[in-house]
Structures are given as C-alpha cells and as structure tokens.
N, C-alpha and C positions, 0 to 999 in steps of 0.2 A: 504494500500500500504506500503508495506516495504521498507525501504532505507539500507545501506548500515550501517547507526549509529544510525538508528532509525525511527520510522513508519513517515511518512507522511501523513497529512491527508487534502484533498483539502474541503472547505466550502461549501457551496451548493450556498452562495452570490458567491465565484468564481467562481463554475459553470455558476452560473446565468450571472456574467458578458461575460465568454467566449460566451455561447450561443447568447447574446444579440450580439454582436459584430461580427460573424459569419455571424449572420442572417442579420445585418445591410450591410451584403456587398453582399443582392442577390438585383438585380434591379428590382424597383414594390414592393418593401415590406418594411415596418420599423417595428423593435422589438420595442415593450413598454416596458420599465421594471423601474418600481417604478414613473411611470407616471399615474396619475389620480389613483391612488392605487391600479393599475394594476399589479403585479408582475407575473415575470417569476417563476413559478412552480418548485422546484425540486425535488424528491425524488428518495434517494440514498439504493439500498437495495441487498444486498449479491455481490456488486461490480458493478452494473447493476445502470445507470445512466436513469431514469424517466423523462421527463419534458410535462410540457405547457406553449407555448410562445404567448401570445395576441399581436396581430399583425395590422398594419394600411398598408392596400390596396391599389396601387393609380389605381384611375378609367381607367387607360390607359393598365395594367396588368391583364391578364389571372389567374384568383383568382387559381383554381387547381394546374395550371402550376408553380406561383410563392410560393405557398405554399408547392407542392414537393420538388423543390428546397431549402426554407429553410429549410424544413427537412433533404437532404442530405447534406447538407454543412454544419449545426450544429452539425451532427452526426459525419462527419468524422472530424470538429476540433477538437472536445470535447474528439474523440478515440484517435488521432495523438499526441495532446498535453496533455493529462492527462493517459495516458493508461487505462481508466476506458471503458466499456463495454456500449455503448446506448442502453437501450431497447425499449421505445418509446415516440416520439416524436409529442405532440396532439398542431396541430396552430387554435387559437381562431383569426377567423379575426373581431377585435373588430370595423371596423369602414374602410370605401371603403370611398377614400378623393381624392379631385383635386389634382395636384400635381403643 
C-alpha cells in the first residue's frame, strides 16, 4: 500500500487483531486468537488478505448460520478499514460451549 510519503505496511498480528474483533461482534460466536495456542491464521499475498479464525460456538447458535456471518462481517471490516482485498475466509469451530 502506498501512502502519500511512503508505503505502509499493515502486520498480519493487525490483521489478526481486526478480524478477531469483527468477528467478536457477531452473536453465537467468539474468535480465539492466541488463546490455548490457537491463533488466527493470516496470509497476505499479491494484496489479497487469506485467513482462518478458530472459533467457540455457543450451543444456543445455528453453527452454519453464525459462521456465515462471521465470515461476512470480517470480510467487509478488514476491506472498509484497510483497503486490502479478502480472498478467503476458513472458520474452525474449535469447540460448541454453554453460554
């Protein structure tokens, strides 16, 4: 990404945090990230932003349903706030919990 006085370049840990944070605001879902040595996955390649988010379930949520969802809510913060391009987006539901 170029700036105006010089390139910018976003970390793949601030990806990580956006996407965590994103994802943390769909209902029925929490992101793991750097929990139980889970991390959120990034790879960043020809401007096209890659991830996988390991994910906790609550039993009361429609596992498909809630995981589309954080799929498109990560995607479109990650586009709005970084201009970077999402290619795809894999949710590991690591674990279905009472809430």
């Amino acid at each position: 990404m170029d700036g105006l006085i010089g390139k910018v370049k976003i970390s793949n840990d601030a990806l990580a945090s956006i996407a965590e944070v994103a994802a943390n605001e769909i209902k029925g879902a929490t992101a793991i990230n750097r929990i139980f040595g889970r991390n959120i996955k990034v790879n960043v390649e020809a401007g096209e932003v890659n991830l996988e988010i390991p994910v906790i379930v609550y039993n009361e949520a429609v596992v498909p349903r809630v995981c589309r969802a954080v799929q498109e809510r990560v995607k479109s913060v990650i586009e709005s706030t970084t201009g970077l391009k999402v290619g795809e987006i894999k949710i590991i539901v690591s674990e279905v919990t009472v809430r």
